[in-house]
Phi, psi and omega in degrees: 000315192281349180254348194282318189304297173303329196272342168279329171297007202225357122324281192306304187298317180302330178285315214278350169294283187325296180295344004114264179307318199273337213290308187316293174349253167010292194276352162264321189298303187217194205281103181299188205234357144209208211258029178249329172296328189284327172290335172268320171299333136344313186267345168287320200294289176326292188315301173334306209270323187213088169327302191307348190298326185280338183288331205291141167298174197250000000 
């Protein structure tokens, strides 16, 4: 009972790492699937590139 139980929760994790993965794959890679990912990986993209950007007064 108790391996039947584990082995569907370890399933159940295992679909969701996957999708997990296509979803990041996807959204670095190619073409995100709508356009506010596109906009935040832009914006991930920025911050990286010039930190200070988040310290600056507006």
């Amino acid at each position: 009972m108790v391996k039947r139980i584990l082995k569907w929760i370890g399933a159940i994790i295992a679909v969701l790492a996957i999708a997990l993965g296509v979803f990041l794959i996807n959204l670095i890679c190619f073409r995100p699937w709508s356009l506010s990912l596109f906009y935040e990986k832009v914006f991930a993209e920025v911050v990286f590139d010039h930190p200070e950007l988040l310290s600056r007064w507006a």
